[in-house]
PyMOL Python script that loads the backbone (N, CA, C, O; Angstrom):
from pymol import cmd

cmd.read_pdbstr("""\
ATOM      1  N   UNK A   1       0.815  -1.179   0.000  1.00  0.00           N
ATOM      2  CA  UNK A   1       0.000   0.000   0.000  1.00  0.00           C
ATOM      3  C   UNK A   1       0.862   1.247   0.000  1.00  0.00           C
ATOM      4  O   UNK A   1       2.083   1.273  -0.150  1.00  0.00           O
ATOM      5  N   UNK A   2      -0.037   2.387   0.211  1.00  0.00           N
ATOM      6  CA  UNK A   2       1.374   3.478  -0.384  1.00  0.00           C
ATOM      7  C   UNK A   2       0.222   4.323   1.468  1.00  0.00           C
ATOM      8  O   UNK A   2      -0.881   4.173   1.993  1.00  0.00           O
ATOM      9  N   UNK A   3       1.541   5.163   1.700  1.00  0.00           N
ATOM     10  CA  UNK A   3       0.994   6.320   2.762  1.00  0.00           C
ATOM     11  C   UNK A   3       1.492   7.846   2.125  1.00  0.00           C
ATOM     12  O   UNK A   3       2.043   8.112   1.057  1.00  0.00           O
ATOM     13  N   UNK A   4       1.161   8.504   2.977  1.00  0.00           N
ATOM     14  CA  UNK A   4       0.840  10.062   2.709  1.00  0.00           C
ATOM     15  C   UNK A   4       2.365  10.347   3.280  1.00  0.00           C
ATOM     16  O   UNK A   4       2.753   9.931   4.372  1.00  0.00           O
ATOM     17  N   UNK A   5       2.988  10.952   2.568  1.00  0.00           N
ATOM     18  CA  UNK A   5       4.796  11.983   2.769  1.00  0.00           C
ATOM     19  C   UNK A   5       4.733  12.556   4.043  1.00  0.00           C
ATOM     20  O   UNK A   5       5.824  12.984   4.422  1.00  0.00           O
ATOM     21  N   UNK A   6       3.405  12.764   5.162  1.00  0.00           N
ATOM     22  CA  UNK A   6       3.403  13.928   5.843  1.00  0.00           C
ATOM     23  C   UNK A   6       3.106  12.834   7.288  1.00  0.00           C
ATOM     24  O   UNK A   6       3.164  13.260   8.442  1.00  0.00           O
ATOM     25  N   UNK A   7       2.797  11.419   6.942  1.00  0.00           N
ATOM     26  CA  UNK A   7       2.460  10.477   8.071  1.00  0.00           C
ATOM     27  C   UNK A   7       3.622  10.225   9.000  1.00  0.00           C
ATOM     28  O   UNK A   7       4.778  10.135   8.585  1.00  0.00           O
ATOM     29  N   UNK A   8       3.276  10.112  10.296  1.00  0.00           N
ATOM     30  CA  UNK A   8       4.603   9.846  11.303  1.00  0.00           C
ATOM     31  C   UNK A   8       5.462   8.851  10.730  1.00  0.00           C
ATOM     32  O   UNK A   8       6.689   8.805  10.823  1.00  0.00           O
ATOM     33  N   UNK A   9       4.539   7.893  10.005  1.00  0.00           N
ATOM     34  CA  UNK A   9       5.418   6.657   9.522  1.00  0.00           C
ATOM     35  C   UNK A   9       6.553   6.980   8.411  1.00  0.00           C
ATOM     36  O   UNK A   9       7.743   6.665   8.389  1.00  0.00           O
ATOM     37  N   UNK A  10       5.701   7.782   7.423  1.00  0.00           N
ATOM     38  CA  UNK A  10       6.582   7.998   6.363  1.00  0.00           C
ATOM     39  C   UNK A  10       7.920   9.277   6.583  1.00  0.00           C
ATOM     40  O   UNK A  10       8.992   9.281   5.979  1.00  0.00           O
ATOM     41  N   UNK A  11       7.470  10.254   7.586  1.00  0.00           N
ATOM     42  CA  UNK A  11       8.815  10.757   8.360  1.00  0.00           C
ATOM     43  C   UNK A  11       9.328  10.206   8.819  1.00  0.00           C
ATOM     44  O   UNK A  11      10.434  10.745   8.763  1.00  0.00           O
ATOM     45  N   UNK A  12       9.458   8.981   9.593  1.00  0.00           N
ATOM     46  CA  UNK A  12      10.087   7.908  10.641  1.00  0.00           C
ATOM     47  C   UNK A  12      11.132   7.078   9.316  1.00  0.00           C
ATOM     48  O   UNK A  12      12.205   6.533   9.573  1.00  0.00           O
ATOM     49  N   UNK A  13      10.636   7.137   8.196  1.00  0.00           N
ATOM     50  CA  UNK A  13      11.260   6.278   6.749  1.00  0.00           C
ATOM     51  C   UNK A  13      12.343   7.201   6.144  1.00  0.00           C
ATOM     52  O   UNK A  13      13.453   6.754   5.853  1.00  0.00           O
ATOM     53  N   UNK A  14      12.009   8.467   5.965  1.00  0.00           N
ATOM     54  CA  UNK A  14      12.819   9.179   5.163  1.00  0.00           C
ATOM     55  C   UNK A  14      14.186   8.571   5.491  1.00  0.00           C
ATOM     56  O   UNK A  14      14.365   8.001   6.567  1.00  0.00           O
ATOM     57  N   UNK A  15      15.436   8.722   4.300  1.00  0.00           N
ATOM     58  CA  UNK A  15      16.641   8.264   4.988  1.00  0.00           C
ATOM     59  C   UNK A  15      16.800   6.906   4.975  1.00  0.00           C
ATOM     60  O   UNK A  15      17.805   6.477   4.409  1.00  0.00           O
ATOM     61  N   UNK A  16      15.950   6.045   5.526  1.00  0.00           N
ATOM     62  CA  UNK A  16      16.348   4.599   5.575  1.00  0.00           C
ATOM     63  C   UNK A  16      16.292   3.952   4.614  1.00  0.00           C
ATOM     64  O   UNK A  16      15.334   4.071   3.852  1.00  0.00           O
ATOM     65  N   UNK A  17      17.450   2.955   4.338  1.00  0.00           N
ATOM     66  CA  UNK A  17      17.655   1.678   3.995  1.00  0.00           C
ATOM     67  C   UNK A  17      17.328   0.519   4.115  1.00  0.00           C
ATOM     68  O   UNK A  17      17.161   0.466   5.333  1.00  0.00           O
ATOM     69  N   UNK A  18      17.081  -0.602   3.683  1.00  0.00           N
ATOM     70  CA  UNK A  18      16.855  -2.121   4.019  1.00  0.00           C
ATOM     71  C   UNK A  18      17.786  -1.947   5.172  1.00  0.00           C
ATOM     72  O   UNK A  18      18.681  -1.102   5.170  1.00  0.00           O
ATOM     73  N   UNK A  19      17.502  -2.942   6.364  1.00  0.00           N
ATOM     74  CA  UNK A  19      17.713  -3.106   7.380  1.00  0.00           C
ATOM     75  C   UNK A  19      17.599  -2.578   8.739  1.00  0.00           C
ATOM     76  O   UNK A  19      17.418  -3.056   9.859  1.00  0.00           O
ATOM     77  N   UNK A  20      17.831  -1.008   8.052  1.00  0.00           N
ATOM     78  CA  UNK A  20      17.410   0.023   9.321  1.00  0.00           C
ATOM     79  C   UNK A  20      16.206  -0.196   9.746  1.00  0.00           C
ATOM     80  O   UNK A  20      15.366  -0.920   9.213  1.00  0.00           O
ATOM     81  N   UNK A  21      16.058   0.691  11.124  1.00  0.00           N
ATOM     82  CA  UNK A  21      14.770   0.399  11.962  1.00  0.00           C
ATOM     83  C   UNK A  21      14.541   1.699  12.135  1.00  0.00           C
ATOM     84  O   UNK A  21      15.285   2.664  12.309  1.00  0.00           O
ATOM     85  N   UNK A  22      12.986   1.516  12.031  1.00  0.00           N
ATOM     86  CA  UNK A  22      12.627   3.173  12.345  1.00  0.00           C
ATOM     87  C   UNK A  22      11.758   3.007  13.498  1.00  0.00           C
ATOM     88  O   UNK A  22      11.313   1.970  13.990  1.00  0.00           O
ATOM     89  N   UNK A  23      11.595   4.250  13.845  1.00  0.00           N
ATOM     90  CA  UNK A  23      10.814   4.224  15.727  1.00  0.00           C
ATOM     91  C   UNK A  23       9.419   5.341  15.579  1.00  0.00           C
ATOM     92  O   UNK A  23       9.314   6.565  15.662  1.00  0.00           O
ATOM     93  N   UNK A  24       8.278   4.012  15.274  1.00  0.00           N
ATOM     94  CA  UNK A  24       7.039   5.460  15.296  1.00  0.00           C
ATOM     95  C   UNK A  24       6.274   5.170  16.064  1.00  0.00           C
ATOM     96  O   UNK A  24       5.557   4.214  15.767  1.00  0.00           O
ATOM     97  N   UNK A  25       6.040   5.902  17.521  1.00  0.00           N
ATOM     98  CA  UNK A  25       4.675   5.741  18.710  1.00  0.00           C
ATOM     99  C   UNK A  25       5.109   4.778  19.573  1.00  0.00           C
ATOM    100  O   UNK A  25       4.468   3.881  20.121  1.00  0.00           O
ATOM    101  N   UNK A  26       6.298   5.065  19.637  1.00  0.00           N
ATOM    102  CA  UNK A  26       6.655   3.847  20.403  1.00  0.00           C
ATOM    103  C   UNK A  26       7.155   2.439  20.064  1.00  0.00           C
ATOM    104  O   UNK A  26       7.554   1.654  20.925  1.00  0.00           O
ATOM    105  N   UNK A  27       7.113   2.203  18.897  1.00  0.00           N
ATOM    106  CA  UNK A  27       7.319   1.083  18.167  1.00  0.00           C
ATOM    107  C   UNK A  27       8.452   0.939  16.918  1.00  0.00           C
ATOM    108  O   UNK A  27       8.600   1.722  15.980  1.00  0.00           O
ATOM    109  N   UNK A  28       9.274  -0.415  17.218  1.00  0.00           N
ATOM    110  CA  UNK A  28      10.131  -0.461  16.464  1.00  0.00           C
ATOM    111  C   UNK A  28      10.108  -0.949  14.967  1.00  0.00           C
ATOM    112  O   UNK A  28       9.817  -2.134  15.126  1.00  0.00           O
ATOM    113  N   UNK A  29      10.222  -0.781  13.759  1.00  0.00           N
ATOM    114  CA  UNK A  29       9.882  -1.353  12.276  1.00  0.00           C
ATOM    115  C   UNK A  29      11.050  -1.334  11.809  1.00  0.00           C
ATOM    116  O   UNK A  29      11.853  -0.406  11.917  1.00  0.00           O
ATOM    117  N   UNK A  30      11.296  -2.911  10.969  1.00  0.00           N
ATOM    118  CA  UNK A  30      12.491  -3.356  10.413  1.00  0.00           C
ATOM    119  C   UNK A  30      11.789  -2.402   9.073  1.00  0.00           C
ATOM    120  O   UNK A  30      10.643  -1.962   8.990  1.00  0.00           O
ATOM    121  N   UNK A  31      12.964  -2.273   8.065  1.00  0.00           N
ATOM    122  CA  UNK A  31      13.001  -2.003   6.607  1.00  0.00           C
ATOM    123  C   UNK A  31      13.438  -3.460   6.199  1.00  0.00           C
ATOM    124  O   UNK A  31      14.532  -3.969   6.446  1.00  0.00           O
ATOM    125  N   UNK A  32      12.195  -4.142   5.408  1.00  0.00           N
ATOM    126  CA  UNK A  32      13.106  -5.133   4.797  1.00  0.00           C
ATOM    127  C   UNK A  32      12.461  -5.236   3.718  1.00  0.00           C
ATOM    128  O   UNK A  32      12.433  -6.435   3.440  1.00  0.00           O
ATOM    129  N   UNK A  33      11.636  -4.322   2.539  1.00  0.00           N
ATOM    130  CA  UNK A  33      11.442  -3.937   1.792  1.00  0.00           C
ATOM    131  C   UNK A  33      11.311  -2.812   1.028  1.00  0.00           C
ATOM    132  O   UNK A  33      10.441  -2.094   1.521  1.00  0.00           O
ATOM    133  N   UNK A  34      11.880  -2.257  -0.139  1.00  0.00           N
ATOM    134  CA  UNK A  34      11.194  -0.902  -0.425  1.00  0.00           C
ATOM    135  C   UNK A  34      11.052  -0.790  -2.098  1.00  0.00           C
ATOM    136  O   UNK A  34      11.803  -1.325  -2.912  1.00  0.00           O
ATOM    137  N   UNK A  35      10.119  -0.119  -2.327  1.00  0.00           N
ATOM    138  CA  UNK A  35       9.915  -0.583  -3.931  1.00  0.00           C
ATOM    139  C   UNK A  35       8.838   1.240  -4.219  1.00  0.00           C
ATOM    140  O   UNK A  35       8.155   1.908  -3.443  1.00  0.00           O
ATOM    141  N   UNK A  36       9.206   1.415  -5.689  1.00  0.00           N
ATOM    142  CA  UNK A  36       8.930   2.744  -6.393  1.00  0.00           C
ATOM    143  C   UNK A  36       7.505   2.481  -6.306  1.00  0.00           C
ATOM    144  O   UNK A  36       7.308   1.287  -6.080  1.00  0.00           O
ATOM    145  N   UNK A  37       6.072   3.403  -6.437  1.00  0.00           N
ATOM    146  CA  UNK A  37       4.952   3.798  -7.247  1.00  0.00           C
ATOM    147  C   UNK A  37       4.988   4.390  -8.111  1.00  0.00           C
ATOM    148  O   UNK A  37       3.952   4.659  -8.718  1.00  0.00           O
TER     149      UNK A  37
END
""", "prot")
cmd.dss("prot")
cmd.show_as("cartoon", "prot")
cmd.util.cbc("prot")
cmd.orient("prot")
């Protein structure tokens, strides 16, 4: 699915790579995919 540029999540993404972890609300998310729209 795709999110909005302005979502905590997708600020929490900017920058990262496969593997990095991003931190949104408390919660930790692997990158272990990323692909164009």
């Amino acid at each position: 699915g795709s999110i909005s540029h302005v979502s905590p999540m997708a600020v929490a993404l900017f920058g990262k790579k496969i593997g990095d972890l991003a931190s949104v609300n408390g919660k930790e998310w692997e990158i272990v995919k990323l692909s164009e729209s």
